[in-house]
N, C-alpha and C positions, 0 to 999 in steps of 0.2 A: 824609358831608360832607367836602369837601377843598375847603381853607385854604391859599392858596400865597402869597406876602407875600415877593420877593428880589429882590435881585442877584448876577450874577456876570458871572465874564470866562471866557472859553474861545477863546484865538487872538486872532483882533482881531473877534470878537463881545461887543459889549455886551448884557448880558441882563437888562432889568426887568422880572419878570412880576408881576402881582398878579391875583387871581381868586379867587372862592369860589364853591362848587355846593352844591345839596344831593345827597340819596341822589340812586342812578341812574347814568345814561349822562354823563361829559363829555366833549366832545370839542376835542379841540386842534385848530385847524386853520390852516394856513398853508402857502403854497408853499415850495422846496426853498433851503433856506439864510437860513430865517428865526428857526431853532433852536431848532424841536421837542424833536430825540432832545437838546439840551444842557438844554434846560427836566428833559425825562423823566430823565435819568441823575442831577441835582440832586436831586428829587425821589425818586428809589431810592435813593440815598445814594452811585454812582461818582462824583458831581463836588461838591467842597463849596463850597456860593453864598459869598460874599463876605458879604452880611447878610442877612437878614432870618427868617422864619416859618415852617415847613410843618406843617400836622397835617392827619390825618386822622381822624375819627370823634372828635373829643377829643384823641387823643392823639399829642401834640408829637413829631414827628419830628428837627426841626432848628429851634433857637433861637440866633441867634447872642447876644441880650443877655444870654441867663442860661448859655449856653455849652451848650449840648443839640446832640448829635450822632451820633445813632443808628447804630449799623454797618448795613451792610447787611443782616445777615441779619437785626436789633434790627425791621429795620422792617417785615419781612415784605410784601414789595410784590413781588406775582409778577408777571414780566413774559414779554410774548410777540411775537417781534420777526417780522423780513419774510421771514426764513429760519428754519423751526424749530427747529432744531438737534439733534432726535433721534437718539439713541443708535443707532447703526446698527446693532451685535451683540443689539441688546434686542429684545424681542416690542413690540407696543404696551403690552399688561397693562404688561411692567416697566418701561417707560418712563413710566406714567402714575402709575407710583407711586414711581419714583426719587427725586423732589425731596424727596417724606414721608419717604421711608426718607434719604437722605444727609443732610438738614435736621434730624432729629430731632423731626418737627412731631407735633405730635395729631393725631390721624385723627379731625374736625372734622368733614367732609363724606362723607360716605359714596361709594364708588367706585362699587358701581350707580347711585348719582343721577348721576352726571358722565356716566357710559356712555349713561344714557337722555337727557340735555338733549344731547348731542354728537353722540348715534347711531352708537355706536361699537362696539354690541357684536359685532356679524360682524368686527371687526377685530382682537380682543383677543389672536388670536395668529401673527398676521401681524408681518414685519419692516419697519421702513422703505422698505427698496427697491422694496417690490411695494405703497407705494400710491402714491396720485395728490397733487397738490400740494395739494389742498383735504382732501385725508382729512388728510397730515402736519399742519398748521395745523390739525385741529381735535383730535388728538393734544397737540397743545402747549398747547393753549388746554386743553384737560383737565389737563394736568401741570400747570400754571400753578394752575387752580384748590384741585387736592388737596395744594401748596403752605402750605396753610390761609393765605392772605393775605388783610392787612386792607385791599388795593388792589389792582387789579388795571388794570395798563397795559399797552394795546395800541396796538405801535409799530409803523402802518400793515401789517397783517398780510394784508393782499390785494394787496399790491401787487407780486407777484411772480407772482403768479398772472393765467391769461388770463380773460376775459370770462364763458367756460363756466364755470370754475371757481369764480371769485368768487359766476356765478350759485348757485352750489351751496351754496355754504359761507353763503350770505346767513339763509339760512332760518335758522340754526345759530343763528349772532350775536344776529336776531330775539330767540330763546328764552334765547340766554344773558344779553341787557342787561337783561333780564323778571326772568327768576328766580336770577339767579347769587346777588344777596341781598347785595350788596357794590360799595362805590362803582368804579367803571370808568373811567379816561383812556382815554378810547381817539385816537391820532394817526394825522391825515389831512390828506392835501388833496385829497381827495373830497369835492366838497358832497355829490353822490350818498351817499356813506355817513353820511357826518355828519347828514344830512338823516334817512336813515331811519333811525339808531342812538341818537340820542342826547336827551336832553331841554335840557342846557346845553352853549351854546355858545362856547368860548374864543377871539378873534382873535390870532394870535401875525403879527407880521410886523416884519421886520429889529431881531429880539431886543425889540421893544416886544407891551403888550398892550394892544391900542388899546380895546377894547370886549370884554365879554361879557352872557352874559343865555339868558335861553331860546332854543332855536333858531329858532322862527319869527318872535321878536320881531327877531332880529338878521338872518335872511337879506332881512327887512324892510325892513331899513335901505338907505337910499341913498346913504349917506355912507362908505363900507367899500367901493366896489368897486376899487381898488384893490389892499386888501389879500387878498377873496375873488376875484378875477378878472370883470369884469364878465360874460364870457360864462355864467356857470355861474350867473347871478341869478336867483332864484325865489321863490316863497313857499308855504310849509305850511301845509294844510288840515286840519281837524280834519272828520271828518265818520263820520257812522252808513250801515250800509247799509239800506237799506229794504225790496230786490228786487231780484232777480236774473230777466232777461228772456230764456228758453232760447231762443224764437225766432229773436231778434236778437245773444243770448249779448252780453248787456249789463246790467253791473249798477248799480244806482240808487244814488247816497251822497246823503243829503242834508245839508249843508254850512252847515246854521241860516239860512233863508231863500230857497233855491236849493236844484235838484237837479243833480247832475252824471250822464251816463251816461256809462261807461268799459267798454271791452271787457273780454272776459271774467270769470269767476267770479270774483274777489278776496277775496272774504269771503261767510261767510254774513251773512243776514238779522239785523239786532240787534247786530252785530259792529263795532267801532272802527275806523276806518282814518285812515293818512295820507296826504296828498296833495301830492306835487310838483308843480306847476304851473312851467314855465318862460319868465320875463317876455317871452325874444321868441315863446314860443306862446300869449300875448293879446293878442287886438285890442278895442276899442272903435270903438262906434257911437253915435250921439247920439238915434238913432229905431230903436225895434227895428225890425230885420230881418226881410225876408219872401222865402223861396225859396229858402234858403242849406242846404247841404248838415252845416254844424256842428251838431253836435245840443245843447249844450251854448250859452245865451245867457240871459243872467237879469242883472238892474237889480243896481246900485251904483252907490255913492258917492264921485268923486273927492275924497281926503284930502289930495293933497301933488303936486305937481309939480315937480323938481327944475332946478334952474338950469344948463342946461349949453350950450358952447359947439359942442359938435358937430354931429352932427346926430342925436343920438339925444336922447329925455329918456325921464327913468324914473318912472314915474305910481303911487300907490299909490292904491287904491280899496277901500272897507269894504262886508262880504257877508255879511250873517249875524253882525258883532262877530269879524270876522276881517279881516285883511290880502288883497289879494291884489294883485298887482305888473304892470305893461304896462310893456315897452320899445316906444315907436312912436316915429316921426320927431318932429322939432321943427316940420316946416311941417306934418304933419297936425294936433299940437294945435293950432298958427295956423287953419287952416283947418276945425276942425272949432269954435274957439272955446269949449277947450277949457278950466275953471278948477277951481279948490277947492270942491268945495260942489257942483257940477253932478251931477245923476243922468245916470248911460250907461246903454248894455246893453254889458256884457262877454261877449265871443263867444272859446271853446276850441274845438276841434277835440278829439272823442275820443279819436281815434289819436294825440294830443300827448300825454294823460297818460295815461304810459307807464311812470311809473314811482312804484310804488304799494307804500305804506310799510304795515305793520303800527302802529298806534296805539300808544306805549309806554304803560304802567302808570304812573301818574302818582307822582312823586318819594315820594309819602307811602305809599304801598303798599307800597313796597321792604322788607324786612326789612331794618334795621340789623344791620351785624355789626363788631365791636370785633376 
């Protein structure tokens, strides 16, 4: 659990965050000079807030009323930044165990475990130079963890890397926000990663925290696209697989009341998954549709309609006791007569969700670690 309760100054950034998560993935997210990394460096103990609260797991890191002000190293919060920073003359083995050894730490987690969740062991004696930017990041992210820390922040650690690479290192993250067994910041302005990493959601923008909450409850929201960027609006599905169609290489999720077909294998049969959907890749219909090439159309429930001056509005609709989000025009709901409470059929395109989350383990399954 992480407990964040301040203020501070840093330059002429005003900083008020307030937030609580339970176990799990949280994720910070806000675009570039909304003061993420000054939130994270507070919180590790480089910048001390002005007032208020931080603990994790129970235990108070920084209390400005009772005077509590943990060194850095008191707080054991292993962090892992956008550049790894690996020892260049070290193997990876001695790199991933530098921090235990200089730190003085217990050897708490076992270094076969970390090797096997990171996939690291054809690398263990290889040097820096000869890997790839996604092996270095998953090196640090090992170091970071045999740290023995009782938090672990991740300060936008894909964001140096290309496309290929992120794809790479994604799987990784997957396994590590699963089983690392320790609450996780992770900082982004990827809804993409945020989306598929994490279970709570933090809004940070121009040093305020406007909202938090689970992530699907919040990318839900229609009152945030400002601070999440409107284009990047979506909503997350929770859904089971049911079948996988080799023929057509299309597998079945059913989504509690709807099925979705989505290319390729994604999961086996039985197996949880998440689903991105993104609000300009739903349309609505007022009569189901006959002849259409989307394979994906199934009834719901318009929930909310929001008030806007443009010529966009953004429509929330209930499918199974889940959200799911439409950006369409404002003269097509005119013209489709379109209200709260109306049944549609919501029509996807397969080849739109494209981008297909692994289901996290839900907050209560995490092992707590002090």
């Amino acid at each position: 659990m992480l407990d964040v309760d301040i203020t501070g100054r840093v330059g002429t950034l005003d900083l008020e965050a307030r937030f609580s998560s339970e176990a799990g993935v949280t994720s910070l997210f806000g675009q570039s000079g909304a003061g993420k990394t000054t939130l994270t460096n507070m919180i590790a103990g480089l910048i001390r807030p002005r007032s208020g609260r931080i603990a994790v797991n129970g235990t108070v890191l920084f209390d400005a009323e009772k005077g509590i002000d943990l060194p850095v190293q008191a707080r054991r919060v292993g962090q892992v930044f956008q550049d790894a920073r690996l020892f260049p003359h070290l193997s990876v083995r001695a790199n991933l165990t530098y921090a235990r050894w200089a730190g003085r730490r217990p050897e708490t987690r076992d270094l076969d475990e970390v090797v096997r969740l990171l996939g690291l062991s054809g690398l263990l004696h290889r040097k820096p130079r000869t890997l790839s930017g996604g092996e270095r990041q998953r090196v640090a992210i090992g170091r970071a963890l045999l740290s023995d820390p009782r938090l672990l922040i991740m300060d936008e650690p894909l964001a140096n890397l290309d496309q290929a690479r992120r794809n790479d290192i994604l799987p990784y993250l997957d396994r590590l926000c699963v089983e690392a067994g320790i609450p996780i910041l992770y900082v982004s302005h990827s809804i993409e990663e945020v989306a598929r990493l994490s279970n709570t959601l933090v809004i940070l923008s121009e040093g305020r925290t406007p909202a938090y909450g689970p992530v699907a409850e919040m990318l839900a929201r229609t009152d945030l696209g400002r601070a999440t960027g409107r284009h990047e609006a979506s909503a997350l599905l929770e859904g089971t697989v049911t079948a996988f169609d080799p023929d057509w290489s299309l597998t079945h999720v059913d989504i509690g009341g709807a099925s979705l077909q989505i290319p390729d294998r994604i999961a086996d049969p039985g197996e949880a998954v998440r689903l991105r959907i993104r609000a300009r890749d739903v349309a609505l219909a007022v009569n189901p549709p006959e002849g259409l090439s989307i394979r994906n159309a199934f009834a719901a429930t318009i929930t909310s309609i929001s008030s806007e001056t443009g010529p966009y509005a953004e429509i929330l609709c209930a499918v199974g006791g889940q959200t799911l989000r439409a950006r369409i025009t404002r003269a097509s709901v005119a013209d489709l007569d379109l209200y709260r409470g109306r049944q549609v059929t919501v029509l996807i395109k397969s080849v739109a969700i494209d981008r297909r989350q692994r289901a996290a383990i839900p907050a209560e399954a995490n092992r707590d670690a002090n």
